[in-house]
C-alpha positions in Angstrom: 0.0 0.0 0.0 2.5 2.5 0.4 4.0 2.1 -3.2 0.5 2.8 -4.0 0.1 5.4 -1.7 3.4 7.0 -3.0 2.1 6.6 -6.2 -1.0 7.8 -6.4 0.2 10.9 -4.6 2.6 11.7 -7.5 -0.2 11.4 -10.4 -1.9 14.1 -8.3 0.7 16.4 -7.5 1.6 17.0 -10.8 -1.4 18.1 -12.5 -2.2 20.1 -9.1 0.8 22.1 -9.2 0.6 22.4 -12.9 -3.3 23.9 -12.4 -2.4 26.6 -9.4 0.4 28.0 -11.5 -1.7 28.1 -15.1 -4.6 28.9 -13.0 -2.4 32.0 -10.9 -0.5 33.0 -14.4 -4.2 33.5 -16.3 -5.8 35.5 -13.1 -2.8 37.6 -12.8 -1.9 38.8 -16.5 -5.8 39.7 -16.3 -4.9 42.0 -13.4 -1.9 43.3 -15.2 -4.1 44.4 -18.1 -5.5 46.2 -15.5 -2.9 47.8 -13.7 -1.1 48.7 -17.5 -3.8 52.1 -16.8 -1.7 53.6 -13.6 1.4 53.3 -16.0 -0.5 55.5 -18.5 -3.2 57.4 -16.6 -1.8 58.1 -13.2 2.3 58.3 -14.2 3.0 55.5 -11.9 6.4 53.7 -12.0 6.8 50.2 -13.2 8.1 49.1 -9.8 5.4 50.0 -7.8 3.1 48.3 -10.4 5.0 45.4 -10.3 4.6 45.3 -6.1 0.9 45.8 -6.4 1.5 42.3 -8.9 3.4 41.0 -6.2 1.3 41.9 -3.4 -2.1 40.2 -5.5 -0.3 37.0 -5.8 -1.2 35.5 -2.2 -4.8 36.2 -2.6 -5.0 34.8 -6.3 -3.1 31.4 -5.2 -5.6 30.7 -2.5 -8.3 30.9 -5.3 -6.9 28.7 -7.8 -5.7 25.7 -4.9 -9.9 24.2 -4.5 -9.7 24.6 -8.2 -6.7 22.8 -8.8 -7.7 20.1 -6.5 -10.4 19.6 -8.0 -8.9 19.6 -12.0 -5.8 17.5 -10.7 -8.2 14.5 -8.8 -10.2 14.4 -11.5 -7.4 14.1 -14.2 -5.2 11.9 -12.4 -8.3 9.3 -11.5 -9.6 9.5 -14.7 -5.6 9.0 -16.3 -5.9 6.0 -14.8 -9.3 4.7 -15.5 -7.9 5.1 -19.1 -5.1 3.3 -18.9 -6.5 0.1 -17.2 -4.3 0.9 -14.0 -7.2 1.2 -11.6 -8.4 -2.0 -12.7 -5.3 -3.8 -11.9 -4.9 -1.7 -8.2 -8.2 -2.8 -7.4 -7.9 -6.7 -9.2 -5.1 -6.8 -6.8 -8.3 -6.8 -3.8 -7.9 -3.3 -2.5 -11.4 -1.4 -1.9 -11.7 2.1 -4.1 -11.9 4.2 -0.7 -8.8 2.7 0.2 -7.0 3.9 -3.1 -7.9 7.1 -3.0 -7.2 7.9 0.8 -4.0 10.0 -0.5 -6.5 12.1 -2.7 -8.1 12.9 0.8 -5.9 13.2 2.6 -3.7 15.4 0.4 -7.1 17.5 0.1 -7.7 17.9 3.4 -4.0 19.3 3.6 -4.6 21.6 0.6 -7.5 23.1 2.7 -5.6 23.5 6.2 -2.8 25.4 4.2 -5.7 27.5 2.3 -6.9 28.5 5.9 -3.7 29.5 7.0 -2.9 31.7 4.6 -6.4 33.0 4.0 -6.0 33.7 7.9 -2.1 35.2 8.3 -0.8 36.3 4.6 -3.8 37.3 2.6 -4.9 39.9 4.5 -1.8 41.8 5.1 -1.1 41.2 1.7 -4.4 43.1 0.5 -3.7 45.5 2.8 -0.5 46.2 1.2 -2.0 46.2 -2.1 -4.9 48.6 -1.3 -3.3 51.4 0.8 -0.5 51.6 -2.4 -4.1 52.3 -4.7 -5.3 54.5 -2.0 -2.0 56.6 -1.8 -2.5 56.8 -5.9 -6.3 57.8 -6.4 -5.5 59.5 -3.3 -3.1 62.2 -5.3 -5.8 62.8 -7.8 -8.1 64.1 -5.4 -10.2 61.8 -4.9 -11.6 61.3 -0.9 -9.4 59.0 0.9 -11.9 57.6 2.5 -13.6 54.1 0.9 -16.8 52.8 0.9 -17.5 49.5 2.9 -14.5 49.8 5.3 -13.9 50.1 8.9 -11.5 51.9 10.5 -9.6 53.1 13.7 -10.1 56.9 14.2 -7.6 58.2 17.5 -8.8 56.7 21.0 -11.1 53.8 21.2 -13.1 55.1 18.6 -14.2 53.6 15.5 -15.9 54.3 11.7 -17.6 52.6 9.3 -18.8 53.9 6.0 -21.3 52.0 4.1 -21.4 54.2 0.4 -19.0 57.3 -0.7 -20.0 59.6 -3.4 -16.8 60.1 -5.4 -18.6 63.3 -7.4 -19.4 65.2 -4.1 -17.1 63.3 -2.0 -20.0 62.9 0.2 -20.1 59.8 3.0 -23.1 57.9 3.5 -24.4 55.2 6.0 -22.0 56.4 8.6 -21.4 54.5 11.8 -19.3 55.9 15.1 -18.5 53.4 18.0 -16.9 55.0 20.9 -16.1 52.0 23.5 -16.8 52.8 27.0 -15.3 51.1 29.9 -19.3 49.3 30.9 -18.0 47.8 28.2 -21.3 48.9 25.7 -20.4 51.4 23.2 -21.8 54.8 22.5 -23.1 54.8 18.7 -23.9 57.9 16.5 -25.3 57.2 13.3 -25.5 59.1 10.4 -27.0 59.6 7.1 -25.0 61.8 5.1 -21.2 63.5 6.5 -17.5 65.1 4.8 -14.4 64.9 6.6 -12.1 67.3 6.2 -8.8 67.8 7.5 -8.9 66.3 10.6 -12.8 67.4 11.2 -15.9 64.6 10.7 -19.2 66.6 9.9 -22.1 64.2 10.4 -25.8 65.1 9.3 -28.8 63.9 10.0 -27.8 61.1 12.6 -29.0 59.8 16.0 -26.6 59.8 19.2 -26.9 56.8 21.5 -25.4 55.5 24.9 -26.5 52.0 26.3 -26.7 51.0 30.2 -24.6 47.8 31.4 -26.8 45.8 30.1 -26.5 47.0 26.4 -29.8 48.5 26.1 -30.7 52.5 24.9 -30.7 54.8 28.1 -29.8 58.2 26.6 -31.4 59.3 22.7 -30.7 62.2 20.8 -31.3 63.5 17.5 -29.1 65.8 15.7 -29.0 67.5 12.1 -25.4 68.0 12.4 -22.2 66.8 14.3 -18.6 67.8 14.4 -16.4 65.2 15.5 -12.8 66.0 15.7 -9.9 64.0 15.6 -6.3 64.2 16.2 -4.9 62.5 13.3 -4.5 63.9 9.9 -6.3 62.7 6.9 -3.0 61.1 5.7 -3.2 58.5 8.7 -6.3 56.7 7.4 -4.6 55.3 5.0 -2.7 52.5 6.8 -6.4 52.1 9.2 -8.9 51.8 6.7 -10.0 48.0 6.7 -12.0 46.3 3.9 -13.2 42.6 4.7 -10.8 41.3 2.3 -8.4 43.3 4.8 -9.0 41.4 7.7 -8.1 37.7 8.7 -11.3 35.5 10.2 -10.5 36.1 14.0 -10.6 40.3 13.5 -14.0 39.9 11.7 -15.1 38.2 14.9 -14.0 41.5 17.0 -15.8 44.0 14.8 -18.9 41.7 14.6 -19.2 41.4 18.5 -18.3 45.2 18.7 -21.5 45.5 16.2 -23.5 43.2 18.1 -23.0 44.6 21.2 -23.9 47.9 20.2 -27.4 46.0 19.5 -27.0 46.3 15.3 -27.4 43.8 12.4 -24.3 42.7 11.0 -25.7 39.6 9.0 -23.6 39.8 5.9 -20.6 40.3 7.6 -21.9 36.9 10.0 -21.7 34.9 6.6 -18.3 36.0 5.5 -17.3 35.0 8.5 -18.1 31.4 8.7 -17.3 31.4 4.6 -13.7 32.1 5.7 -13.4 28.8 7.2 -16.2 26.9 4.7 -14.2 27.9 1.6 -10.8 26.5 1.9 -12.6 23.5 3.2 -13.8 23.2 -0.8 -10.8 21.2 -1.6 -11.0 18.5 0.3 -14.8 18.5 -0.5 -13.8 18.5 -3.8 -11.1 15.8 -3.6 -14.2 13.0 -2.4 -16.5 14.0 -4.4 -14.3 14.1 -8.1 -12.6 11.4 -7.1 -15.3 8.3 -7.4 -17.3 10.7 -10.0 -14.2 10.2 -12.3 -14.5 6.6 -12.7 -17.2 6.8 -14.7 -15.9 8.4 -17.6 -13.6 7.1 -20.0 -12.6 10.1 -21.9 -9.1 10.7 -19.7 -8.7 14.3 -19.5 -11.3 15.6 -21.8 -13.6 14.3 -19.3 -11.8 15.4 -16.3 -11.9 18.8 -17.7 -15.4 19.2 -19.0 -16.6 17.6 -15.5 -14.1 20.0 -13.9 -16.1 23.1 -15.5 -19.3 22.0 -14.3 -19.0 21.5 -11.1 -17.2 25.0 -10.4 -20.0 26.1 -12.2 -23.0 24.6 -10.1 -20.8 25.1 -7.2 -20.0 28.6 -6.6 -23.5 29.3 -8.3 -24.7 27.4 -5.5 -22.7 29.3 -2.7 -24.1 32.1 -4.3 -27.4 32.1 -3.6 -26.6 30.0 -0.3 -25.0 33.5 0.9 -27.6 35.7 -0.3 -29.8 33.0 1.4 -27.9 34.0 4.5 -27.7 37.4 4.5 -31.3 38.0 3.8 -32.4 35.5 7.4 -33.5 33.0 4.9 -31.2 30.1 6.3 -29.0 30.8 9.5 -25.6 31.9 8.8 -24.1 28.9 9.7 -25.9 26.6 7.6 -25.8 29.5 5.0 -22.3 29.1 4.7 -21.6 24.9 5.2 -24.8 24.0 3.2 -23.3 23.4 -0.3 -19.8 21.5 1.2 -22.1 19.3 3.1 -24.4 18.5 -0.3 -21.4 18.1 -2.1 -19.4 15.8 0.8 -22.7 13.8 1.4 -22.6 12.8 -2.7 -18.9 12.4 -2.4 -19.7 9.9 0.2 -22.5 8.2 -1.0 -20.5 8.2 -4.4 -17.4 6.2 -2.8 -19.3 3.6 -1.1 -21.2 2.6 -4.7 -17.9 3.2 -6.4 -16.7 -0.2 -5.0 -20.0 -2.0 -6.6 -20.0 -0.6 -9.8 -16.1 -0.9 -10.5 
């Protein structure tokens, strides 16, 4: 078994590798067609172009791996379908779930080191990439401040802006969290606000403190607000956080901060239990390509075509299992594991039929 085992590892490996890197290549020249515009539009050097490359890489190899997995297990199975070696492995008496225990095994690997660096390398690798775009829209006068990002703004107090009009360089959907030491936050919301210098103006909002047991015990209505800050503009560069920005575990601490402060944070619920339901999508894809690809006979042409459409039903399906989510149609936890667990129940049910029918 371990010359099989040692085996069968290497007839995955090299498609696998092969796939991230053709996979990686195709994703990243698209990006560089991209970028070419800052060469031309905004005067920016080729070196800083190429770090923004660079810095994109991380993020863009963590896509490709369940996809490569998935490509790889079904071309290496069905290479050897073809070629009448799985008949002789399993004439030899070995079950089919036995075989492929290196395909799962090697998935479930695949995903742990997805986590990981979803979890410590991503992030501060978009971070990287987006405060070098900032810096560079930045200079053209455009308002530093994004849309759908939080951020740290001087003393234990933090924003989030939902919308940014880059016309009037108007905020909208503004939200202020000032922790307190009951451990409840004060919240002003906003509708509408400009920052300027180092000066917030907030219109139209609603000022609330909670009690010590997190519920409203002070109101107020205002149709304008100045908050003002010590930091210059130039410092929310490096604290504005997208949540591509931010790893699984400081999701968590701005969700509770939310949630404490008594607001709906649903979409951001999701994404967090996505974060660990995603990388897990190569080991569901390793069991559930791997009995699927005895059945065809077409070597890689088969393994490719099959490839296509089950990415395609798949992240369809994650689609609209996230919307399902975020609109309180399905918890958030089911939201997010609902189409691995279809997809590892078939896988399973697949493998245990695969040792009648072969």
């Amino acid at each position: 078994m371990r010359i099989f085992d040692r085996y069968l590892t290497r007839e995955l490996l090299g498609p696998f590798f092969f796939c991230v890197f053709g996979f990686t290549v195709v994703l990243i020249s698209g990006l560089l067609f991209q970028l070419t515009d800052l060469i031309f539009v905004h005067d920016v050097d080729v070196p800083t172009v190429a770090r923004l490359l660079l810095y994109r890489i991380p993020a863009t190899v963590v896509m490709t791996l369940p996809i490569a997995t998935l490509f790889a297990t079904l071309l290496a199975v069905g290479r050897l379908v073809q070629d009448n070696e799985m008949t002789v492995m399993r004439g030899s008496g070995i079950a089919y779930p036995r075989l492929i225990v290196p395909f799962l095994v090697l998935g479930l690997l695949i995903s742990i080191g997805t986590y990981l660096a979803s979890e410590y390398i991503v992030p501060a690798a978009n971070t990287k990439f987006e405060n070098i775009l900032r810096r560079i829209i930045f200079s053209d006068g455009v308002p530093l401040v994004e849309e759908n990002v939080f951020f740290h703004g001087g003393d234990d107090r933090y924003f989030y802006i939902g919308e940014v009009d880059t016309k009037t360089h108007e905020l909208k959907k503004i939200l202020v969290y000032e922790l307190s030491s009951s451990g409840f936050p004060s919240i002003t919301s906003a509708k509408t606000g400009v920052f300027h210098d180092n000066v917030w103006v907030l219109f139209d909002g609603v000022y609330q403190e909670l009690d010590e047991e997190g519920f409203v015990q002070f109101e107020s209505r205002f149709e304008r607000m100045e908050i003002v800050t010590e930091q210059e503009g130039e410092v929310y560069f490096g604290n504005q956080r997208s949540v591509e920005e931010m790893s699984r575990r400081e999701l968590a601490e701005y969700i509770e901060r939310f949630q404490r402060g008594g607001l709906k944070v649903r979409s951001w619920v999701v994404e967090h239990h996505m974060r660990l339901s995603l990388p897990m999508s190569s080991f569901v894809f390793a069991l559930f390509a791997a009995p699927l690809a005895l059945l065809g006979k077409g070597g890689r042409a088969y393994g490719i075509i099959v490839s296509l459409v089950i990415l395609l039903v798949y992240y369809v399906a994650v689609s609209v299992s996230r919307s399902l989510g975020i609109n309180e149609v399905l918890p958030p936890l089911v939201a997010a594991w609902l189409v691995n667990s279809l997809f590892a129940v078939s896988g399973f049910v697949l493998l245990v039929l695969a040792d009648r029918w072969y």
